[in-house]
PyMOL commands that place a pseudoatom at each C-alpha (Angstrom):
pseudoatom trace, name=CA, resn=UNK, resi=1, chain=A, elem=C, hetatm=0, pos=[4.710, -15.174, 2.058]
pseudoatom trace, name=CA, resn=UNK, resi=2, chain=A, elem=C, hetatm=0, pos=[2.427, -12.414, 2.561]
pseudoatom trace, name=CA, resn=UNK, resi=3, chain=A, elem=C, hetatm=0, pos=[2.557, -9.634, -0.635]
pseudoatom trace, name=CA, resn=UNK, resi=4, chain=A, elem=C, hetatm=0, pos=[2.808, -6.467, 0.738]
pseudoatom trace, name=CA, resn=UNK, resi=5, chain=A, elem=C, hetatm=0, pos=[4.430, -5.340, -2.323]
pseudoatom trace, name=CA, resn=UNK, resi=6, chain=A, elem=C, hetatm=0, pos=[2.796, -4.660, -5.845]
pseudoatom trace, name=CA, resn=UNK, resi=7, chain=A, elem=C, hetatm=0, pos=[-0.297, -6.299, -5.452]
pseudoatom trace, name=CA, resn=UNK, resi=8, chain=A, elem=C, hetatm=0, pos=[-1.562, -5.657, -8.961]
pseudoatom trace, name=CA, resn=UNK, resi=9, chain=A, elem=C, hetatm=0, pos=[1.444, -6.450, -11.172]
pseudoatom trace, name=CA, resn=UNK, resi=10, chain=A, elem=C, hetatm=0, pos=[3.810, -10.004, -10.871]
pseudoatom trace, name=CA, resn=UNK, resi=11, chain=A, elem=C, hetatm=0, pos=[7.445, -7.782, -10.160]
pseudoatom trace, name=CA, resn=UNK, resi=12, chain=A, elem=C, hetatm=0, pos=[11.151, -9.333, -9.964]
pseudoatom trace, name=CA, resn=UNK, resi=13, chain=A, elem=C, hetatm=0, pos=[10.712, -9.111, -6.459]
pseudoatom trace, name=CA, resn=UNK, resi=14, chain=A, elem=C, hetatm=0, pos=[7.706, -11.507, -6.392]
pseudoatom trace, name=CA, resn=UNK, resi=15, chain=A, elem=C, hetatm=0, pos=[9.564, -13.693, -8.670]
pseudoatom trace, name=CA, resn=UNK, resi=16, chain=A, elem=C, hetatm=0, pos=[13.064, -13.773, -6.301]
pseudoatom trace, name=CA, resn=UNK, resi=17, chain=A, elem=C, hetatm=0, pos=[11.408, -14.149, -3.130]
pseudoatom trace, name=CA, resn=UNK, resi=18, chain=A, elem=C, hetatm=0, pos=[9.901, -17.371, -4.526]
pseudoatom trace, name=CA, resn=UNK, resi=19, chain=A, elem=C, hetatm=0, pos=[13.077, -18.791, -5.901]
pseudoatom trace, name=CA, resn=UNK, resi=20, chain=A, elem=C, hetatm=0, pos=[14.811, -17.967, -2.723]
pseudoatom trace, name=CA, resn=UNK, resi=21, chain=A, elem=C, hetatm=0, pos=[12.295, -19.157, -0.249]
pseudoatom trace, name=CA, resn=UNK, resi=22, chain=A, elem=C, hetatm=0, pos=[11.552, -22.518, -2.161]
pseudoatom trace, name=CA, resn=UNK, resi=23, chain=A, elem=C, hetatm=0, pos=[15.202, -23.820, -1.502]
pseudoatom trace, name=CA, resn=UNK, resi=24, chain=A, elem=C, hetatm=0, pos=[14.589, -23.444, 1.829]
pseudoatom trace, name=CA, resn=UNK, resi=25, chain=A, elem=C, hetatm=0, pos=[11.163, -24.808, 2.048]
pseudoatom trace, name=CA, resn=UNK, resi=26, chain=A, elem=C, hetatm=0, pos=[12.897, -28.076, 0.601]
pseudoatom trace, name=CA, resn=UNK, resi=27, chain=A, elem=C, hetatm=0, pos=[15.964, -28.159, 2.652]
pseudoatom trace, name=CA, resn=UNK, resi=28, chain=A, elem=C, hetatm=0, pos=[13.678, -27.373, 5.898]
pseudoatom trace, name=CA, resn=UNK, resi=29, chain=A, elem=C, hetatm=0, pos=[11.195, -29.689, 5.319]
pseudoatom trace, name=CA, resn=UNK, resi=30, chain=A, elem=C, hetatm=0, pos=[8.554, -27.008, 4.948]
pseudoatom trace, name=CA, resn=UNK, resi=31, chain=A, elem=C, hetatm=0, pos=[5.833, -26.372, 2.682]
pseudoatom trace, name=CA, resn=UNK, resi=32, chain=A, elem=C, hetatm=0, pos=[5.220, -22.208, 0.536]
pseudoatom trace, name=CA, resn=UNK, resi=33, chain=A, elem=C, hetatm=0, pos=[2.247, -20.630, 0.667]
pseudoatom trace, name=CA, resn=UNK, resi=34, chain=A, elem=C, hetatm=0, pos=[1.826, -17.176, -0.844]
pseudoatom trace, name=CA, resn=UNK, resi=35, chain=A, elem=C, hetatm=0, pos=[-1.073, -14.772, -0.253]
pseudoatom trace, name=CA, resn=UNK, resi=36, chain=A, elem=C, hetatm=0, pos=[-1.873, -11.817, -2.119]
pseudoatom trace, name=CA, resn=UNK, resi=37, chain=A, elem=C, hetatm=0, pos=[0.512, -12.752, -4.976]
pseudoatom trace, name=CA, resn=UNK, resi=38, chain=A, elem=C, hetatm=0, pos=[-0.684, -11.130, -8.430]
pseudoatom trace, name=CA, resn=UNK, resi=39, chain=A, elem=C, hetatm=0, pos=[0.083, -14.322, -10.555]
pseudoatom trace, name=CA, resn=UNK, resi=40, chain=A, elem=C, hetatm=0, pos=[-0.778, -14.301, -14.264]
pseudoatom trace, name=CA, resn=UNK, resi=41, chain=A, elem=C, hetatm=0, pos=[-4.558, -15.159, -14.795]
pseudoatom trace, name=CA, resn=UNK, resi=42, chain=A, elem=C, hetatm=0, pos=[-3.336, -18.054, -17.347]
pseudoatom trace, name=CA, resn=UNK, resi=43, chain=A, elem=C, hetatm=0, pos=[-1.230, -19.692, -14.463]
pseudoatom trace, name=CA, resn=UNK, resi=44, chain=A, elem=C, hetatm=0, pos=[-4.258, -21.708, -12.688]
pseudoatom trace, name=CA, resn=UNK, resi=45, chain=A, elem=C, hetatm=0, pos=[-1.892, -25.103, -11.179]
pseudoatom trace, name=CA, resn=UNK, resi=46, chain=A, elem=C, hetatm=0, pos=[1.411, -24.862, -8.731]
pseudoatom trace, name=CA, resn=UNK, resi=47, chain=A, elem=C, hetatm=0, pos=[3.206, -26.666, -11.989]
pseudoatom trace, name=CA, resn=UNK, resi=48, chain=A, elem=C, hetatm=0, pos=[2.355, -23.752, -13.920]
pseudoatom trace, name=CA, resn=UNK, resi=49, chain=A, elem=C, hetatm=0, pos=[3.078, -21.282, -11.419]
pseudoatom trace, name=CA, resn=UNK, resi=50, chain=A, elem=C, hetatm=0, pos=[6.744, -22.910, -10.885]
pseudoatom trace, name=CA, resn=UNK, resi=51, chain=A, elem=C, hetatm=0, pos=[7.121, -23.257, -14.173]
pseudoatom trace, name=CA, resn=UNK, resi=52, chain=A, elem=C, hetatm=0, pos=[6.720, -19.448, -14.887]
pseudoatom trace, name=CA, resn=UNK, resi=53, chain=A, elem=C, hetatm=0, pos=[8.927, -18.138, -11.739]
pseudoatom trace, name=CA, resn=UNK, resi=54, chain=A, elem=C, hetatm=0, pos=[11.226, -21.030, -12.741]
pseudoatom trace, name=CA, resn=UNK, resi=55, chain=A, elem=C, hetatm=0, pos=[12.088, -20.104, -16.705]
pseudoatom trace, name=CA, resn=UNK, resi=56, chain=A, elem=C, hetatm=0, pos=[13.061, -16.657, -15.870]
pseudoatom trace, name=CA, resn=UNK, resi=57, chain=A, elem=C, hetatm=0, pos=[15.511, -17.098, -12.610]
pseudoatom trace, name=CA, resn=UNK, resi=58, chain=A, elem=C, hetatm=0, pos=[18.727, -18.552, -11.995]
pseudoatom trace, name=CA, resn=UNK, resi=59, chain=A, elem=C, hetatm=0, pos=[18.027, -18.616, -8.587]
pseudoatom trace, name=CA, resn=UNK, resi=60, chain=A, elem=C, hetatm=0, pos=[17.441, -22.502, -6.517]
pseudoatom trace, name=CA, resn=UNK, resi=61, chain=A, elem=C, hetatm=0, pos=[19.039, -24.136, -9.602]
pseudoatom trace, name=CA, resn=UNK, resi=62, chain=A, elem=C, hetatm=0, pos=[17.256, -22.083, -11.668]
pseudoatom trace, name=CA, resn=UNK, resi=63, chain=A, elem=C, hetatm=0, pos=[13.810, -22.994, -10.233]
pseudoatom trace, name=CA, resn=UNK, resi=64, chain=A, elem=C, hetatm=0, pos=[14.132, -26.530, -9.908]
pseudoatom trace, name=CA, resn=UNK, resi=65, chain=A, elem=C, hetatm=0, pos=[13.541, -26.679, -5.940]
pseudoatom trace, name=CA, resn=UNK, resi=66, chain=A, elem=C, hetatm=0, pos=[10.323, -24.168, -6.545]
pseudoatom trace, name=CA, resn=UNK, resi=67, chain=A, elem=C, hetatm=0, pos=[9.120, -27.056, -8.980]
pseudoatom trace, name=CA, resn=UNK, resi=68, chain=A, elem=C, hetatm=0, pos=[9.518, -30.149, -6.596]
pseudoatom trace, name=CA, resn=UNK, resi=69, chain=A, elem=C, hetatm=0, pos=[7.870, -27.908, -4.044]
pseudoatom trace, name=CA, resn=UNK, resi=70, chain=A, elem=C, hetatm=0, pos=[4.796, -28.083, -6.357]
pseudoatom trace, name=CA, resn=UNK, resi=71, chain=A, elem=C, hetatm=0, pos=[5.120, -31.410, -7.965]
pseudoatom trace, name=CA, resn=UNK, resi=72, chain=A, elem=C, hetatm=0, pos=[4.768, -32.878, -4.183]
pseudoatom trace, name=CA, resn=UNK, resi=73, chain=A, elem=C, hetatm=0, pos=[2.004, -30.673, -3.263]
pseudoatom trace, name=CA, resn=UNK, resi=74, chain=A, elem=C, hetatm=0, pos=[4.086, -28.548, -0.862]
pseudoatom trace, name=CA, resn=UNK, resi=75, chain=A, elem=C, hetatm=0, pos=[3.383, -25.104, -2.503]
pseudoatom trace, name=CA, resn=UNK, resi=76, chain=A, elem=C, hetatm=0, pos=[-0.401, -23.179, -2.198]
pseudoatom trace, name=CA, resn=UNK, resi=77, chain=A, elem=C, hetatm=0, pos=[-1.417, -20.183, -3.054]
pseudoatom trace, name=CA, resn=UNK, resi=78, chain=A, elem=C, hetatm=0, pos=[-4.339, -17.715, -1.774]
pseudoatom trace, name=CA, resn=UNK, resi=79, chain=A, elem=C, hetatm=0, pos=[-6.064, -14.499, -2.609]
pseudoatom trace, name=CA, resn=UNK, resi=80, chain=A, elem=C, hetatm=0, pos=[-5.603, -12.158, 0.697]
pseudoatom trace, name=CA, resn=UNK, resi=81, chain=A, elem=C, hetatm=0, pos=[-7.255, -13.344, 3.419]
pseudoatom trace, name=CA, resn=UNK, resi=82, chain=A, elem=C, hetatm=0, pos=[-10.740, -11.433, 4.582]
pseudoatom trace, name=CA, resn=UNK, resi=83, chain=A, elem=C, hetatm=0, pos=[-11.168, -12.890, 7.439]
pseudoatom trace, name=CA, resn=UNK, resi=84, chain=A, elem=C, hetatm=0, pos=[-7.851, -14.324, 8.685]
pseudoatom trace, name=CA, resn=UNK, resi=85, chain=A, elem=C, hetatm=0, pos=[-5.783, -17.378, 7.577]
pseudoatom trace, name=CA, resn=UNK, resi=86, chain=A, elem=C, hetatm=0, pos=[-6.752, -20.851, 6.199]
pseudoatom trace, name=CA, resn=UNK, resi=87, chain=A, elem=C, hetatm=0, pos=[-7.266, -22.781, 9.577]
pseudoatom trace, name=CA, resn=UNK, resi=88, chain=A, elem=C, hetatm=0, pos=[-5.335, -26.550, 8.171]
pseudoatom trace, name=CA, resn=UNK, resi=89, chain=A, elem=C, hetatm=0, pos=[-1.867, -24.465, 8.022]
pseudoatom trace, name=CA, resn=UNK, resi=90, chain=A, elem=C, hetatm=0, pos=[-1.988, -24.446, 12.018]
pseudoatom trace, name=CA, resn=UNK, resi=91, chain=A, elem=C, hetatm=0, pos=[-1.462, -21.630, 14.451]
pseudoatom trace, name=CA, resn=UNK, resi=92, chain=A, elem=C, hetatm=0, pos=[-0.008, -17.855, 12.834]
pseudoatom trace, name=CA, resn=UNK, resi=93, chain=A, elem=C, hetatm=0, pos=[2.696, -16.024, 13.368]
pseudoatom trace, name=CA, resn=UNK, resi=94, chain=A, elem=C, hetatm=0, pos=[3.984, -13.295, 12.434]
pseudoatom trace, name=CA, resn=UNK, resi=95, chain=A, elem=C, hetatm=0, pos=[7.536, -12.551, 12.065]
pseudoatom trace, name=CA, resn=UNK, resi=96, chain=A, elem=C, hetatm=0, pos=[8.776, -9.085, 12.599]
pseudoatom trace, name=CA, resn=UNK, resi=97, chain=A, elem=C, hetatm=0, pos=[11.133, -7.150, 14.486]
pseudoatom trace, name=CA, resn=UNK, resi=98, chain=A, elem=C, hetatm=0, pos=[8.400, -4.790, 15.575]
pseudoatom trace, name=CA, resn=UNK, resi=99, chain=A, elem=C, hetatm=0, pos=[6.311, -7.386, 17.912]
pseudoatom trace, name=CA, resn=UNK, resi=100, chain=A, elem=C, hetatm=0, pos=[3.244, -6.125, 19.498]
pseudoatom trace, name=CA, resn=UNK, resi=101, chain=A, elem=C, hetatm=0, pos=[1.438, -9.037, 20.123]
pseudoatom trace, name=CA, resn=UNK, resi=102, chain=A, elem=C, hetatm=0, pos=[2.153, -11.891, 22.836]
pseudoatom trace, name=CA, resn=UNK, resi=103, chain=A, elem=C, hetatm=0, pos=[5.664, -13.223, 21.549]
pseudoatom trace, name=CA, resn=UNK, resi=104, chain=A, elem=C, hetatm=0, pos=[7.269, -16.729, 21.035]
pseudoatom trace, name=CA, resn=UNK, resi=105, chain=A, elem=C, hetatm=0, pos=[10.391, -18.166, 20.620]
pseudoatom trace, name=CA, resn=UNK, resi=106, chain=A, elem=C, hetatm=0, pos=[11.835, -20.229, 18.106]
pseudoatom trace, name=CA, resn=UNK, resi=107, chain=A, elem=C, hetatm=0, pos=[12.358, -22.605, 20.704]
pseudoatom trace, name=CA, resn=UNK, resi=108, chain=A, elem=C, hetatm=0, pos=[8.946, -22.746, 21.789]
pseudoatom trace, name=CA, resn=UNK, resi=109, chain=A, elem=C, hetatm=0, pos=[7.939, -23.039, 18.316]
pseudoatom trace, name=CA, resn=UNK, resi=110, chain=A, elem=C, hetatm=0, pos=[10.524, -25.972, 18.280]
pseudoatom trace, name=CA, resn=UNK, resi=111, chain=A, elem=C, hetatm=0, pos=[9.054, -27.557, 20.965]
pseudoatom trace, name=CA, resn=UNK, resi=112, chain=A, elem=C, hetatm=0, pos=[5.478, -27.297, 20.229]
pseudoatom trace, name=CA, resn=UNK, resi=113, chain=A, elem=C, hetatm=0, pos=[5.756, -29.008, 16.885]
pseudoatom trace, name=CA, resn=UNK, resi=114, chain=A, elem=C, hetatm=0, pos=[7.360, -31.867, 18.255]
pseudoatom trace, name=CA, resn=UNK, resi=115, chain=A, elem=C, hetatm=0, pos=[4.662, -31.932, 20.328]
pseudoatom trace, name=CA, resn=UNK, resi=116, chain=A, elem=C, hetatm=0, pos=[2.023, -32.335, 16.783]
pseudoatom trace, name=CA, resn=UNK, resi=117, chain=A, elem=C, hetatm=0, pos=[1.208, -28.673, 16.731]
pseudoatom trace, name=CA, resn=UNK, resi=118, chain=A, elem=C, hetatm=0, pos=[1.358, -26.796, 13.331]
pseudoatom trace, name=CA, resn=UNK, resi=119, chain=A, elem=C, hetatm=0, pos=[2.244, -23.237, 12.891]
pseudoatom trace, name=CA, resn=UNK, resi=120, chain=A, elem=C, hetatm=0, pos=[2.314, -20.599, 9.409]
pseudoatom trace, name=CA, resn=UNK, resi=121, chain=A, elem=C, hetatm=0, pos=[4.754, -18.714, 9.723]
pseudoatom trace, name=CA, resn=UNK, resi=122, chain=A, elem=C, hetatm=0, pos=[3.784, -15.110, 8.075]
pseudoatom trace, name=CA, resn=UNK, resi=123, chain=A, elem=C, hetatm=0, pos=[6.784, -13.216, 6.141]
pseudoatom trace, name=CA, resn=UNK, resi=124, chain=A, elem=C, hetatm=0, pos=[5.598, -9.893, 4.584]
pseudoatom trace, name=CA, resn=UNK, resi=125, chain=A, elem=C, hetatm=0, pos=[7.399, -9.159, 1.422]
pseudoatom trace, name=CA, resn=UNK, resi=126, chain=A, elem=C, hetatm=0, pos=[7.628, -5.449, 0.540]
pseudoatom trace, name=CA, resn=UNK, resi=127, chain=A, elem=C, hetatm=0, pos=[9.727, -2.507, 1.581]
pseudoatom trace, name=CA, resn=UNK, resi=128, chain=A, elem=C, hetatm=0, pos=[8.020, -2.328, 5.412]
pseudoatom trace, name=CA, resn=UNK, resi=129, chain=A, elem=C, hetatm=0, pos=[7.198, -5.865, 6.162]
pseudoatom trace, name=CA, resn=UNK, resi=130, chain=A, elem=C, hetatm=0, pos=[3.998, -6.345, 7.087]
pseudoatom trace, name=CA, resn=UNK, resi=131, chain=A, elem=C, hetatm=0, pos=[1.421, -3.422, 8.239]
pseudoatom trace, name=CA, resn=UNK, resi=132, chain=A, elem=C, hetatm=0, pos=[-0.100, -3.281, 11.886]
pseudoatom trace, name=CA, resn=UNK, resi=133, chain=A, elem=C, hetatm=0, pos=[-3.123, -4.609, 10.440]
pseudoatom trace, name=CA, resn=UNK, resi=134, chain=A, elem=C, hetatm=0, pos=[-1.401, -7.811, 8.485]
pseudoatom trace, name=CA, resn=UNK, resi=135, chain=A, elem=C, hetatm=0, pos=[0.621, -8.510, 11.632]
pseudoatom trace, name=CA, resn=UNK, resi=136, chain=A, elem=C, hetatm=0, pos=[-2.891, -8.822, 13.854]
pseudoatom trace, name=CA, resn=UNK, resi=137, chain=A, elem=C, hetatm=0, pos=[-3.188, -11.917, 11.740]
pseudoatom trace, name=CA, resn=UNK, resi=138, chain=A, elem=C, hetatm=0, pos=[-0.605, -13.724, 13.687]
pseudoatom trace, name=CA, resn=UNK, resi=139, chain=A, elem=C, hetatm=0, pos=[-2.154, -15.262, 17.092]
pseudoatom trace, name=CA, resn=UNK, resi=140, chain=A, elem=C, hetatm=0, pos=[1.732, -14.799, 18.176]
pseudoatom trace, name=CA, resn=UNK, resi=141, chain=A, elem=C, hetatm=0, pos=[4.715, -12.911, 17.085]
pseudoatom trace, name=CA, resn=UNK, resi=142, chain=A, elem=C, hetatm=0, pos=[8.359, -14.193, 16.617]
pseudoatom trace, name=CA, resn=UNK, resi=143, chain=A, elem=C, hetatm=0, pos=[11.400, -11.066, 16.800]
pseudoatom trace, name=CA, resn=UNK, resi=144, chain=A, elem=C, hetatm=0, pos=[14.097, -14.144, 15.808]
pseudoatom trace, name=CA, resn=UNK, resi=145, chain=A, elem=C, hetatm=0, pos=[16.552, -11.324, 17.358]
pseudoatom trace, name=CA, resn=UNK, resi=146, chain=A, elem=C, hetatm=0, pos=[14.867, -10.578, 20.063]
pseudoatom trace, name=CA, resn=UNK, resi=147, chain=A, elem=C, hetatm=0, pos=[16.704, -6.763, 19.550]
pseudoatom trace, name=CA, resn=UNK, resi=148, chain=A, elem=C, hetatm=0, pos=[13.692, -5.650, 17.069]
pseudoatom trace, name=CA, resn=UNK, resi=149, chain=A, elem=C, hetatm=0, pos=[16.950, -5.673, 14.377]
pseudoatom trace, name=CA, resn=UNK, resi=150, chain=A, elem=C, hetatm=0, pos=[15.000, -5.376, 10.867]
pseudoatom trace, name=CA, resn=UNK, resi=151, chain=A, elem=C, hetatm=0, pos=[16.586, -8.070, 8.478]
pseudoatom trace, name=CA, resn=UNK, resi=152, chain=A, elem=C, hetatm=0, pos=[15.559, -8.136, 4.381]
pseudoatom trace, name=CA, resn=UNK, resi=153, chain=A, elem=C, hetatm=0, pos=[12.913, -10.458, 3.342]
pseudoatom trace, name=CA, resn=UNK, resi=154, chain=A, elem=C, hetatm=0, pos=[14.792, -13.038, 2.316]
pseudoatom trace, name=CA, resn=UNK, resi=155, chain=A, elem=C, hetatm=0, pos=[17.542, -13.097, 5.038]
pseudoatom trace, name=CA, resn=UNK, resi=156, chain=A, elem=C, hetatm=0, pos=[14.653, -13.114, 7.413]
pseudoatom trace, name=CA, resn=UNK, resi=157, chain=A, elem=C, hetatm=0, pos=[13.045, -16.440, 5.539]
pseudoatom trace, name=CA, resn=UNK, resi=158, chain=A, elem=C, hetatm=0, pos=[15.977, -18.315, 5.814]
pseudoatom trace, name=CA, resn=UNK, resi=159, chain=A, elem=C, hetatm=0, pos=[17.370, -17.165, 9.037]
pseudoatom trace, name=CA, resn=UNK, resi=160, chain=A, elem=C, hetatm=0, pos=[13.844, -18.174, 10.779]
pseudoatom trace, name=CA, resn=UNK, resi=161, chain=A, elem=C, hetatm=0, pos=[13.796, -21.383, 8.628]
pseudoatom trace, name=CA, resn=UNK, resi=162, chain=A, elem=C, hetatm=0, pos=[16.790, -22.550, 9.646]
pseudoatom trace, name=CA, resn=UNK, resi=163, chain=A, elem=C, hetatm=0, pos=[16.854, -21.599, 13.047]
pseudoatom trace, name=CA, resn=UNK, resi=164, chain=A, elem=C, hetatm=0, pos=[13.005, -22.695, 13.970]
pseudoatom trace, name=CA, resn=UNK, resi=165, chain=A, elem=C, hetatm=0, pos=[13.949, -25.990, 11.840]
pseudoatom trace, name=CA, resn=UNK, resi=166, chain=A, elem=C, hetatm=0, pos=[17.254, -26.423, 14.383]
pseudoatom trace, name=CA, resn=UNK, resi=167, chain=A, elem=C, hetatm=0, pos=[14.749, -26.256, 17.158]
pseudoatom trace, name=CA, resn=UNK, resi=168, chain=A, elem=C, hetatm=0, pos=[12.094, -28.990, 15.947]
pseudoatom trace, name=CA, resn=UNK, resi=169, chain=A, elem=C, hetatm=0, pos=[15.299, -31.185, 15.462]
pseudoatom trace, name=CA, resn=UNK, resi=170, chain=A, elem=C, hetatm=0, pos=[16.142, -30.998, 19.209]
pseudoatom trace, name=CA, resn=UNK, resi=171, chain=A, elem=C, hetatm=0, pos=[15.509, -33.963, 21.228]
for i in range(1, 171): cmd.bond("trace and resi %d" % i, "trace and resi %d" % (i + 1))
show_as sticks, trace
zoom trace
């Protein structure tokens, strides 16, 4: 997750995002990372972080899947990136319905982590996605429609999720 949102104050938005995208991080087998999130200074481990989005939502059974995320190491967080993304999360992309880099597919995706590849796949959360600029730090980008049809934030997540997951599961 990539904050394109309120980068100086921890919104609701920040906090639903996480307990909507954790769920599917568990169910999908993937990890969350978050970049550019303005957490609260006190929060310094994933527990803590978890803990704090988790007390105050409903959502995921009311946090729990956001706090196995971090329990088994599966959840990260980073300041925004300077100079592009932390190499050991593999190869970015950037999902958006406005593409304007070289594209790929889900399958291809798919197909390539069967293969032992690794990819980051960058969502941008905030009322336009990601900027031009944010979006030149995916080497590739994925239009899941291939129709440049905007979805929300979280449809997006868990429409790529489970659709890029369907594709590593192919034999």
């Amino acid at each position: 997750m990539y904050n394109t949102y309120d980068r100086q104050r921890f919104r609701e938005a920040h906090r639903r995002v996480l307990a909507r995208a954790a769920p599917l991080a568990m169910a999908f087998d993937f990890n969350l990372v978050t970049f550019g999130f303005p957490f609260p200074e006190d929060k310094k481990t994933p527990a803590e972080i978890a803990d704090f989005v988790a007390d105050s939502t409903t959502i995921g059974e009311g946090g729990k899947y956001f706090r196995e995320l971090a329990e088994t190491g599966r959840f990260q967080w980073f300041d925004l990136p300077k100079k592009g993304l932390p190499p050991q999360f593999g190869t970015p992309v950037a999902t958006t319905s406005r593409p304007l880099k070289e594209e790929i597919t889900p399958a291809e995706v798919g197909k390539r982590v069967r293969s032992g590849e690794s990819f980051i796949l960058l969502f941008g959360l905030g009322p336009h996605g990601m900027s031009k600029k944010e979006k030149g730090l995916g080497k590739y980008h994925l239009d899941l429609t291939g129709k440049e049809i905007s979805m929300e934030t979280c449809t997006a997540i868990g429409s790529v999720c489970g659709v890029v997951w369907n594709e590593i599961e192919r034999n």
